[in-house]
TORKOL-4160 file (C-alpha; in steps of 0.2 Angstrom, whole numbers, padded with zeros to 4 digits, m for minus):
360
<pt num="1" X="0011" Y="m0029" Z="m0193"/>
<pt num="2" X="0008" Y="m0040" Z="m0209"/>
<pt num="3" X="m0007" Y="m0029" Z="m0214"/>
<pt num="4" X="0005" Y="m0013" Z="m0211"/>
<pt num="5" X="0019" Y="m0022" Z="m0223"/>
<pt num="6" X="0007" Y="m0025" Z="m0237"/>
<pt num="7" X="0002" Y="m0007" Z="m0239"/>
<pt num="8" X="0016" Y="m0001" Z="m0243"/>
<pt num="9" X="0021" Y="0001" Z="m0262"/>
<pt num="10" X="0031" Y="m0013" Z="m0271"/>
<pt num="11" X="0044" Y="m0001" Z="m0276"/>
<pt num="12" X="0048" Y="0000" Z="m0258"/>
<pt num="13" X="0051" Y="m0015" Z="m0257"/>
<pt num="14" X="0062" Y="m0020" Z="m0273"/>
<pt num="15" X="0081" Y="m0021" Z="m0269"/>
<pt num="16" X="0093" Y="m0012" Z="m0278"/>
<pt num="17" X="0094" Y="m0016" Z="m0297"/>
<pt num="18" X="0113" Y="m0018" Z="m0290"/>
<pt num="19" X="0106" Y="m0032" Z="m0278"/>
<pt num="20" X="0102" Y="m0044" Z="m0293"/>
<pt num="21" X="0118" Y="m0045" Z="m0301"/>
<pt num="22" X="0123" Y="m0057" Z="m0285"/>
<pt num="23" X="0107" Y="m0068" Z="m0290"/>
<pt num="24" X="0114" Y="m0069" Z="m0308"/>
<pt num="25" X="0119" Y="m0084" Z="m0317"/>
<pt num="26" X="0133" Y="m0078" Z="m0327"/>
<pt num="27" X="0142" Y="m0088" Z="m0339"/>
<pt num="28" X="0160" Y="m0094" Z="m0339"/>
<pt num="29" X="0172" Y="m0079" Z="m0340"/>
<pt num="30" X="0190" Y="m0073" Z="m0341"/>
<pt num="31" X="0198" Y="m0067" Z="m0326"/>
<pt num="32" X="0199" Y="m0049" Z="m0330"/>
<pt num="33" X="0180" Y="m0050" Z="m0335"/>
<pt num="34" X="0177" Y="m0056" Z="m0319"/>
<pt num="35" X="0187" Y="m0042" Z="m0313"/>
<pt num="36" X="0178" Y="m0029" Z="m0323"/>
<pt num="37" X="0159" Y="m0036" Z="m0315"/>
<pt num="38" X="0166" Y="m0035" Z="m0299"/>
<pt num="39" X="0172" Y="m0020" Z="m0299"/>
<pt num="40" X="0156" Y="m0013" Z="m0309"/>
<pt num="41" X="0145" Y="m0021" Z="m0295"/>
<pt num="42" X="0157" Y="m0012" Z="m0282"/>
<pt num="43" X="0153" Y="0005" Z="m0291"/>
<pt num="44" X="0135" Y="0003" Z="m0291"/>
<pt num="45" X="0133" Y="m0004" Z="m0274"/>
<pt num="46" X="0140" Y="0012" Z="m0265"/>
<pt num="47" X="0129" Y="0023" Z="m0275"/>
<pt num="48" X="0115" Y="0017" Z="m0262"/>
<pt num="49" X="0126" Y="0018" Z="m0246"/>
<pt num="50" X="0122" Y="0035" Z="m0237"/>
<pt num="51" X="0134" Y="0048" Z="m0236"/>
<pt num="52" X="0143" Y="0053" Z="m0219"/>
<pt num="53" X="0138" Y="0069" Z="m0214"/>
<pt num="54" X="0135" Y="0076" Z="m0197"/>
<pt num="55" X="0119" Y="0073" Z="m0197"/>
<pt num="56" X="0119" Y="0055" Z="m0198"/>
<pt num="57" X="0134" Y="0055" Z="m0186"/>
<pt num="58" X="0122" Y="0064" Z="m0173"/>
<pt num="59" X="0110" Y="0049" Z="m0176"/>
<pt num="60" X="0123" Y="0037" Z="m0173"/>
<pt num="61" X="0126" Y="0042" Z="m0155"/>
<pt num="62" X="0107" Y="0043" Z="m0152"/>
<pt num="63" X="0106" Y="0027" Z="m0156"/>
<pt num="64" X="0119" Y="0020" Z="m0144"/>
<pt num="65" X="0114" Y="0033" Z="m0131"/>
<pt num="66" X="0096" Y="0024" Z="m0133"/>
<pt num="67" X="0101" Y="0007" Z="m0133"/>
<pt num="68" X="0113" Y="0010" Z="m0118"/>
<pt num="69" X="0094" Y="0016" Z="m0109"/>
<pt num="70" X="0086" Y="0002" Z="m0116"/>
<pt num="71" X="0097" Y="m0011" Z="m0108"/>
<pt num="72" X="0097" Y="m0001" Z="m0091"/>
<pt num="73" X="0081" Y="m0001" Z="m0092"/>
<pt num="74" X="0078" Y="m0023" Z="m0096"/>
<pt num="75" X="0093" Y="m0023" Z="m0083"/>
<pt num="76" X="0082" Y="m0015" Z="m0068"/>
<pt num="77" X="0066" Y="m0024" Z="m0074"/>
<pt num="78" X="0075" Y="m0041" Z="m0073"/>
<pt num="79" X="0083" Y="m0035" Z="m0056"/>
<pt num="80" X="0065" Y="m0028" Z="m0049"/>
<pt num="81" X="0056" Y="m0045" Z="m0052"/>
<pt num="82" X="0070" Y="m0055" Z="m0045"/>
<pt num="83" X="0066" Y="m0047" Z="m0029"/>
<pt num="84" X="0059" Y="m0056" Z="m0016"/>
<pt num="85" X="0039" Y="m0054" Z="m0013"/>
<pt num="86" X="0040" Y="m0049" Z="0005"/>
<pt num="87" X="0052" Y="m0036" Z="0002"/>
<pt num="88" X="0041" Y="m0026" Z="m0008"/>
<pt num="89" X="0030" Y="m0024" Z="0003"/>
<pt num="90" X="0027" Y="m0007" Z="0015"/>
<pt num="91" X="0027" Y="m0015" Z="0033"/>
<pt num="92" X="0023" Y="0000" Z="0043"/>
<pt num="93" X="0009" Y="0005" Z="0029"/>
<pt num="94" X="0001" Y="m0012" Z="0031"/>
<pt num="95" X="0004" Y="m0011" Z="0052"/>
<pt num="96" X="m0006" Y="0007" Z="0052"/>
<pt num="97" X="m0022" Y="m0001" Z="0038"/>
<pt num="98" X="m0025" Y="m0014" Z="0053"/>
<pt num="99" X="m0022" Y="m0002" Z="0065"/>
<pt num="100" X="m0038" Y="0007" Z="0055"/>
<pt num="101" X="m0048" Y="m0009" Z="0053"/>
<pt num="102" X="m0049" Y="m0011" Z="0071"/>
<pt num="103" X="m0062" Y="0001" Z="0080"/>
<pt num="104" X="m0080" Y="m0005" Z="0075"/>
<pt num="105" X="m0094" Y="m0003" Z="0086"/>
<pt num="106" X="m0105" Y="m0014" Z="0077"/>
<pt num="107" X="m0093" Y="m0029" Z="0082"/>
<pt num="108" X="m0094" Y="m0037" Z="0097"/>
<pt num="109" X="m0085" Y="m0025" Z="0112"/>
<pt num="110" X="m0079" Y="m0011" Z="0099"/>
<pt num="111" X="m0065" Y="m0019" Z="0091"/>
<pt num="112" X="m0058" Y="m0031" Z="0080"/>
<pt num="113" X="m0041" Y="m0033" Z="0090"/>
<pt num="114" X="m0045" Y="m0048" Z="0101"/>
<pt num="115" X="m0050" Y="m0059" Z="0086"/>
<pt num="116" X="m0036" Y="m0053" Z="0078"/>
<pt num="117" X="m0024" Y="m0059" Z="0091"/>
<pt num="118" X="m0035" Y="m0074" Z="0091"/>
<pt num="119" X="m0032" Y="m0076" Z="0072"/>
<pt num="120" X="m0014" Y="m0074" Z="0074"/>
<pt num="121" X="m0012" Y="m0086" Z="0090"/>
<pt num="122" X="m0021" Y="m0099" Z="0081"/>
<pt num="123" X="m0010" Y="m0098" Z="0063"/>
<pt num="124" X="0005" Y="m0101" Z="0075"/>
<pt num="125" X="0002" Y="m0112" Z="0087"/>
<pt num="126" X="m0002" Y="m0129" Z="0075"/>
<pt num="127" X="0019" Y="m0132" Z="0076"/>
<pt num="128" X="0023" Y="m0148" Z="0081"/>
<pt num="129" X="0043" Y="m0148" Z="0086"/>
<pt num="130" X="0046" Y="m0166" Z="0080"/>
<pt num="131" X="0040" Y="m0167" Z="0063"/>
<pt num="132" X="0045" Y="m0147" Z="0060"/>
<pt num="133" X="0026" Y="m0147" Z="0051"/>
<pt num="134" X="0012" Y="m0133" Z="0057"/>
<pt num="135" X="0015" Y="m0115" Z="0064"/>
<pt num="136" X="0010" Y="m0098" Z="0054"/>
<pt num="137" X="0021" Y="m0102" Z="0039"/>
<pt num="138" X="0010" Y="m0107" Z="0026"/>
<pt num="139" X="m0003" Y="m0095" Z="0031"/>
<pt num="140" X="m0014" Y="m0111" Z="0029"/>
<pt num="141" X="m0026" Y="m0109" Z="0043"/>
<pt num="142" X="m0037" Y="m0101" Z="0027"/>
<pt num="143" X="m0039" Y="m0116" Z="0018"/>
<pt num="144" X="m0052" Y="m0129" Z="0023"/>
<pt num="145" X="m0051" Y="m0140" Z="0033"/>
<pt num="146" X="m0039" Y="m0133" Z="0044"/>
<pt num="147" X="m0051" Y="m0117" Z="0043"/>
<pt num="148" X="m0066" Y="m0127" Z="0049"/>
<pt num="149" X="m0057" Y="m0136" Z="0064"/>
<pt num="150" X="m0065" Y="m0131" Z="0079"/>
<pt num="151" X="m0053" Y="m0123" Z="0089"/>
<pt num="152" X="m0056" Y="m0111" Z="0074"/>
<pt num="153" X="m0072" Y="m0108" Z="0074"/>
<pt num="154" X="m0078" Y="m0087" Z="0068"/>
<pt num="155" X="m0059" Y="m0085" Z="0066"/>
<pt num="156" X="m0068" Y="m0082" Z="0046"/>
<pt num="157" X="m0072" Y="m0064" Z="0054"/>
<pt num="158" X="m0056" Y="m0058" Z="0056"/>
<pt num="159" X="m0048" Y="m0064" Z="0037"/>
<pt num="160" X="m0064" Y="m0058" Z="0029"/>
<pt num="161" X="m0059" Y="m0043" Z="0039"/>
<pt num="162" X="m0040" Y="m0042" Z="0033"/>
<pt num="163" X="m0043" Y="m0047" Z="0017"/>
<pt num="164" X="m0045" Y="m0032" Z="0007"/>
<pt num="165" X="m0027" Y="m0027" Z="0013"/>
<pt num="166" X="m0021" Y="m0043" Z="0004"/>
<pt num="167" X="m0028" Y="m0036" Z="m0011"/>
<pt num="168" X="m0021" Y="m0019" Z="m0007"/>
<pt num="169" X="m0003" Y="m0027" Z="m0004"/>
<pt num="170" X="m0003" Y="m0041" Z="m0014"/>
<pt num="171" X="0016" Y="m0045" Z="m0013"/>
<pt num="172" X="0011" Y="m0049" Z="0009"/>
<pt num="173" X="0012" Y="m0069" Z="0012"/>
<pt num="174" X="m0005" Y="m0074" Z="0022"/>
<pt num="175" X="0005" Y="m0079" Z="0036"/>
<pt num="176" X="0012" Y="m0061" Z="0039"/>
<pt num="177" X="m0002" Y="m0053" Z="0035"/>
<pt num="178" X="m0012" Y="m0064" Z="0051"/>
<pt num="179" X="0006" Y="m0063" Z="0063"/>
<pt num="180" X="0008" Y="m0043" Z="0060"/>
<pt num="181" X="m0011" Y="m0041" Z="0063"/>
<pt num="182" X="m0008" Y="m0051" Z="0078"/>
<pt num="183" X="0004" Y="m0039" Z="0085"/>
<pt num="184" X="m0006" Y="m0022" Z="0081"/>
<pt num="185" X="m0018" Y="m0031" Z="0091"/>
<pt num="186" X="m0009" Y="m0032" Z="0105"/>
<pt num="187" X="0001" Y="m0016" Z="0106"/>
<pt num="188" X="m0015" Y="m0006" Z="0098"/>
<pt num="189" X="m0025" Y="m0011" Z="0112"/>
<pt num="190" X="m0013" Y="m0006" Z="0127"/>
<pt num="191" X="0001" Y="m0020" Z="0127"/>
<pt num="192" X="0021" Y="m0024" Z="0127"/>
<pt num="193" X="0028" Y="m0021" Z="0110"/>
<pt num="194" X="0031" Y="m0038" Z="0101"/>
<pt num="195" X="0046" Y="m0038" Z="0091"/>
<pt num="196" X="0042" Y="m0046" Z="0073"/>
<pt num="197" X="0048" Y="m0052" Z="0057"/>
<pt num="198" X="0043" Y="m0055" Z="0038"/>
<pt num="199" X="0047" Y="m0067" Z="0026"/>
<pt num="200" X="0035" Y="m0080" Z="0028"/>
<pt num="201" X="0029" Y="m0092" Z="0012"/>
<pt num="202" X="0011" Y="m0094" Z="0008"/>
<pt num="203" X="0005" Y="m0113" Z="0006"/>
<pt num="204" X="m0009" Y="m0125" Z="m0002"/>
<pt num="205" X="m0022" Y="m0135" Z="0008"/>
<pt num="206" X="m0013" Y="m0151" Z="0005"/>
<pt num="207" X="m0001" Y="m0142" Z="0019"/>
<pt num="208" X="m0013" Y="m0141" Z="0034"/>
<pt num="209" X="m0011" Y="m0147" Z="0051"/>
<pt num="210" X="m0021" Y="m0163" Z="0057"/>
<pt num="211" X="m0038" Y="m0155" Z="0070"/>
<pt num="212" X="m0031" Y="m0158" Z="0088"/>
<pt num="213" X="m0014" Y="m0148" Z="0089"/>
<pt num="214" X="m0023" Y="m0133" Z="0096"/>
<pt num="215" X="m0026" Y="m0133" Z="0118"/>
<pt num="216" X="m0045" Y="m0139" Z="0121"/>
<pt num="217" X="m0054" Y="m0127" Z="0131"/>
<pt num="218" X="m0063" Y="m0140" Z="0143"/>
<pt num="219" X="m0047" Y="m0152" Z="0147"/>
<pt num="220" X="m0035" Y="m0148" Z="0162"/>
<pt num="221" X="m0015" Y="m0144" Z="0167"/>
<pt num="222" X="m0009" Y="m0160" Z="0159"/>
<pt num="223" X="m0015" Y="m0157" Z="0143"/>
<pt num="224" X="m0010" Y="m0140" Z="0142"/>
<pt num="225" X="0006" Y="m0144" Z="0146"/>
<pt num="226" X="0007" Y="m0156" Z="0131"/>
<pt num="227" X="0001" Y="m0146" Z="0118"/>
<pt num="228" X="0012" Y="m0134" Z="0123"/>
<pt num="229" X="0027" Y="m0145" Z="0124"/>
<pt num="230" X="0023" Y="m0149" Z="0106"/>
<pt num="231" X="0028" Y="m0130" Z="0101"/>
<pt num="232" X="0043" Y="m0132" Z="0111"/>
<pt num="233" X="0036" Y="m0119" Z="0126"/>
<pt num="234" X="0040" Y="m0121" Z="0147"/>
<pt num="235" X="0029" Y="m0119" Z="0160"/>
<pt num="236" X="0032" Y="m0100" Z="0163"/>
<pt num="237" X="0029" Y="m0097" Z="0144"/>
<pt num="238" X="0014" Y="m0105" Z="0145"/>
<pt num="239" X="0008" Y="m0095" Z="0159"/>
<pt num="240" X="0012" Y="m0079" Z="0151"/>
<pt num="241" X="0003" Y="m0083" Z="0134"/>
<pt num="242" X="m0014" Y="m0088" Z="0143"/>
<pt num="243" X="m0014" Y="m0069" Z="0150"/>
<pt num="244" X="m0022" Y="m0064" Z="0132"/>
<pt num="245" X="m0037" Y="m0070" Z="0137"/>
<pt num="246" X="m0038" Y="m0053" Z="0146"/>
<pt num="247" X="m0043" Y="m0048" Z="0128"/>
<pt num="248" X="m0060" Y="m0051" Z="0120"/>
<pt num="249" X="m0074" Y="m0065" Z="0125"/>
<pt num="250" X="m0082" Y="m0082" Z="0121"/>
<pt num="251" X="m0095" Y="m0085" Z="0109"/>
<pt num="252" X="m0110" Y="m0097" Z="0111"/>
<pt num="253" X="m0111" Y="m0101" Z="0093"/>
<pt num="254" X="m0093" Y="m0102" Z="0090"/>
<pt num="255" X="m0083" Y="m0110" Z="0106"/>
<pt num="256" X="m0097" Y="m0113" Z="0113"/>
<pt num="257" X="m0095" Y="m0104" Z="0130"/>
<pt num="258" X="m0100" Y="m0088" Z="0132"/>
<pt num="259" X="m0096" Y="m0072" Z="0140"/>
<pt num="260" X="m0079" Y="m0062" Z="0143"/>
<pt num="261" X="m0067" Y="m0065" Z="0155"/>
<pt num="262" X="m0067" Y="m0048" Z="0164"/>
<pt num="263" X="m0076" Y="m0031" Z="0163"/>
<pt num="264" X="m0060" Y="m0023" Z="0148"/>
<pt num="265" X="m0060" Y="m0035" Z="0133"/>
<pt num="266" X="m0053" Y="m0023" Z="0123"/>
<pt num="267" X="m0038" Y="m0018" Z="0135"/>
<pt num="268" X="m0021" Y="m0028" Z="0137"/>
<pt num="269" X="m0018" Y="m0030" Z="0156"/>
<pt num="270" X="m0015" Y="m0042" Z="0169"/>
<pt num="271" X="m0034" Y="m0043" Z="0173"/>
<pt num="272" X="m0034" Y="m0061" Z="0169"/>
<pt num="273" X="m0023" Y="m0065" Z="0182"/>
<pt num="274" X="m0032" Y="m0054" Z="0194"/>
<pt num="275" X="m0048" Y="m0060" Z="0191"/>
<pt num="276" X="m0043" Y="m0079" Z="0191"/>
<pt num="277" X="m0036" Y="m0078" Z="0208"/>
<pt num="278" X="m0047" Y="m0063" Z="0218"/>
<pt num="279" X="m0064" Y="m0068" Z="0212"/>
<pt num="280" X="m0074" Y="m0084" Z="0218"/>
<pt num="281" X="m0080" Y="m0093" Z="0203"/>
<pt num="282" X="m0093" Y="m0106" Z="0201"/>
<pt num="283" X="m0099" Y="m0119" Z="0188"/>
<pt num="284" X="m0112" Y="m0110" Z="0179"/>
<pt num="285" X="m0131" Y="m0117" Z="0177"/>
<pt num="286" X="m0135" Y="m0118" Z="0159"/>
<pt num="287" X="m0136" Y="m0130" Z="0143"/>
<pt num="288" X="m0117" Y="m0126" Z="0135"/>
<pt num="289" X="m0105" Y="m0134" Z="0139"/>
<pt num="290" X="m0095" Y="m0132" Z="0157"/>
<pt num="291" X="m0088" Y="m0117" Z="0160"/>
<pt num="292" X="m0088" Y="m0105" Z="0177"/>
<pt num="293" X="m0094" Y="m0090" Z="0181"/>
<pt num="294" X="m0091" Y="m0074" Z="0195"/>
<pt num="295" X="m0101" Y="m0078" Z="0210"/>
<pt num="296" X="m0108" Y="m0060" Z="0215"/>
<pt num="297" X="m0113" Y="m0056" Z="0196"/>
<pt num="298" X="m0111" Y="m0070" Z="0184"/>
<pt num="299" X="m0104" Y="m0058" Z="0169"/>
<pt num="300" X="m0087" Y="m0066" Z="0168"/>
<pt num="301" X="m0081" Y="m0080" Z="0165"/>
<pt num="302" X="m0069" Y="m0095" Z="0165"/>
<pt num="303" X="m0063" Y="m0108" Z="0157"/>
<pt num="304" X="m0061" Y="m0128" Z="0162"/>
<pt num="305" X="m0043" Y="m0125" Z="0156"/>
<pt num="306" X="m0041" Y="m0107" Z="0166"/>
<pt num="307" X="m0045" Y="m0115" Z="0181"/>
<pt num="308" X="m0031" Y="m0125" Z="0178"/>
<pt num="309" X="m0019" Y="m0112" Z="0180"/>
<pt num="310" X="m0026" Y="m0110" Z="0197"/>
<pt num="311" X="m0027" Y="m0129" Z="0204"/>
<pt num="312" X="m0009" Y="m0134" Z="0196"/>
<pt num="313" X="0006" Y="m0128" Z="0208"/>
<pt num="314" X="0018" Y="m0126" Z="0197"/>
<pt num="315" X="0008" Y="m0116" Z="0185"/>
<pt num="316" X="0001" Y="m0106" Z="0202"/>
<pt num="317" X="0018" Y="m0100" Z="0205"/>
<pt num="318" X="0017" Y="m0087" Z="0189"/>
<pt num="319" X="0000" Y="m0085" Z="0189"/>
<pt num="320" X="0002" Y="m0077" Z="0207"/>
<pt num="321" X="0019" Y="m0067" Z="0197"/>
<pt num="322" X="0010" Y="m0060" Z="0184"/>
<pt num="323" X="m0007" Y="m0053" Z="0193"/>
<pt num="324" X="0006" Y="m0045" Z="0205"/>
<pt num="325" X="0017" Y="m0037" Z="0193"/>
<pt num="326" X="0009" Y="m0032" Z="0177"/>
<pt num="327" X="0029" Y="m0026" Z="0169"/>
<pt num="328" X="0037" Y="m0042" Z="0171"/>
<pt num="329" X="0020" Y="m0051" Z="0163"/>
<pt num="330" X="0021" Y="m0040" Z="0150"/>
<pt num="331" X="0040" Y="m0044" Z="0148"/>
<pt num="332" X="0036" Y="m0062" Z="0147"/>
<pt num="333" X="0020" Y="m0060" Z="0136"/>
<pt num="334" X="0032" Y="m0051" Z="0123"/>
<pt num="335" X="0045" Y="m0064" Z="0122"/>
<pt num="336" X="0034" Y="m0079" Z="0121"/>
<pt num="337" X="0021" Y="m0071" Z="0107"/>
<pt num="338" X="0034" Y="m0067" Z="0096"/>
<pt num="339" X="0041" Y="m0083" Z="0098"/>
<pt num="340" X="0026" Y="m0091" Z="0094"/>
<pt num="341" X="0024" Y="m0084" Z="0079"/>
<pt num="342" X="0040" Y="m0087" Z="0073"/>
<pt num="343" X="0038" Y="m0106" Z="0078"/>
<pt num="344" X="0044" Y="m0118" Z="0061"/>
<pt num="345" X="0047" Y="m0102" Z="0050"/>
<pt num="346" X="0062" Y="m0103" Z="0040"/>
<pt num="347" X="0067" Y="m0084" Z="0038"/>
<pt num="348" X="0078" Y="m0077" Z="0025"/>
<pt num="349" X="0096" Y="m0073" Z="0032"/>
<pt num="350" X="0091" Y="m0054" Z="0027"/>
<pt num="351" X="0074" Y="m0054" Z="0036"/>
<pt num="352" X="0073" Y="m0038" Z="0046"/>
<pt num="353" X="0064" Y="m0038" Z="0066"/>
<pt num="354" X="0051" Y="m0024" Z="0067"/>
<pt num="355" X="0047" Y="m0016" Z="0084"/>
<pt num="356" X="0033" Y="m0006" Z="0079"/>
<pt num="357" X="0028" Y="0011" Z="0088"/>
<pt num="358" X="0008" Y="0011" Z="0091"/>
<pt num="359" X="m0001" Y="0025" Z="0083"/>
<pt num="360" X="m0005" Y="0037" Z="0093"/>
């Protein structure tokens, strides 16, 4: 701007020879010959104001017209960036990219749901109802150490998978981004519809959850019962939420166990329940670490804590429920998911609920 300015000529620039009389020091006078000046610099200062014509009357309402546009315009800017993140954000656009992220033969059984629910499952269920501190708000499960606990263990596979969507919808918190994939998981993939909502705030590693809030695969019915209890769940919630692990399978260099737990991983059903009472399983013979196996082919398997469900009577009761009717599982499934994944978020009061269709 200053390089501009100095190329233009000093005439330009001068003022008005009418303009210096003001700078003047003039010596004492008369009244009337101060009246005479002032009227002479009145005379010579309007010979440099610009007629009114039409012309210039024409400018004048362009003027006013463009600085009326100009302040909408600063009005709507100011408005757009006070809008909260989450609801610029395209909910059903980001629910059909996962839905397109899923299928991929070169992964495990075909598809990416199961470690998505996975993902999701484990973002949640870190709450702890007595401090109010954990769950998926925060989306801190990507941040070390919480990211290398081992509960979590190739749980990296499924963000390194969702990832480029954050990039693509950059206004998306982490923890909806994990809860929503989640849910496409579960419906994509044959199951109840799970009832969701955004609005969750994205946090730094300073905020993660102590290692241990998450069920351990090789204890029993009493320590399911108190993680679960933590997050603030009963006995038939419980129940329900273990029949995901009809979905997917165990990994020896993740879990450490191995193998899925029935011949659909990539199907939503009440197989697990099935399978858990109608097969025989035994301990299986090998270096991991405990697990069970079918008896006529050894290809599925169990876990420590899935027998659980099978020894403990109270926990029996549903289990026998749900491999019998696959409507009401679903039913409970639904409601306890999407309560999990709601578990210590504080919503905005305009927050909407999304019951997503599945894509056909």
């Amino acid at each position: 701007m200053a390089s501009t300015l100095r190329t233009i000529p000093r005439l330009a620039l001068r003022a008005p020879p009418t303009a210096k009389l003001s700078a003047l020091r003039l010596p004492a006078a008369t009244t009337s010959s101060a009246r005479v000046l002032a009227r002479a610099y009145s005379s010579q200062q309007r010979q440099y104001q610009l007629p009114r014509t039409r012309k210039a009357g024409n400018g004048g309402i362009i003027g006013v017209l463009a600085a009326g546009a100009l302040a909408g315009w600063y009005f709507y800017s100011k408005q757009q960036d006070e809008t909260p993140a989450w609801k610029k954000v395209n909910y059903q656009s980001v629910y059909k990219d996962i839905a397109d992220l899923l299928e991929d033969e070169d992964y495990d059984d075909g598809s990416y749901g199961p470690v998505f629910v996975r993902l999701a499952w484990h973002a949640s269920g870190t709450y702890d109802k007595k401090t109010r501190t954990g769950g998926s708000s925060g989306g801190t499960i990507r941040h070390a150490p919480e990211a290398e606990h081992g509960a979590n263990a190739g749980l990296e596979v499924a963000r390194r998978r969702l990832e480029p969507l954050k990039q693509k919808y950059r206004n998306i918190s982490y923890g909806d981004l994990y809860t929503l994939a989640g849910v496409v998981g579960i419906q994509e993939l044959g199951g109840p519809t799970i009832q969701w909502r955004p609005g969750r705030s994205d946090l730094q590693a300073e905020a993660c959850t102590p290692d241990g809030r998450l069920p351990d695969a090789a204890q029993g019915a009493d320590h399911v019962r108190d993680i679960f209890y933590r997050m603030g769940f009963d006995d038939r919630e419980i129940a329900a939420l273990v029949g995901a692990h009809a979905l997917g399978r165990c990994h020896s260099n993740r879990s450490g166990y191995e193998g899925p737990w029935n011949a659909s991983p990539t199907a939503f059903t009440n197989f697990f329940y099935t399978e858990l009472l109608e097969n025989t399983w035994v301990t299986k013979k090998w270096d991991g670490p405990k697990q069970f196996v079918d008896k006529p082919t050894g290809a599925f398997m169990m876990l420590p804590a899935d027998m659980a469900f099978k020894t403990d009577p109270r926990f029996r009761t549903y289990i026998e429920l749900y491999a019998r009717d696959q409507d009401t599982f679903f039913n409970d499934f639904s409601a306890a998911f999407a309560k999990l994944l709601e578990l210590g978020v504080k919503f905005p009061d305009d927050a909407p609920t999304y019951r997503f269709k599945p894509l056909d």
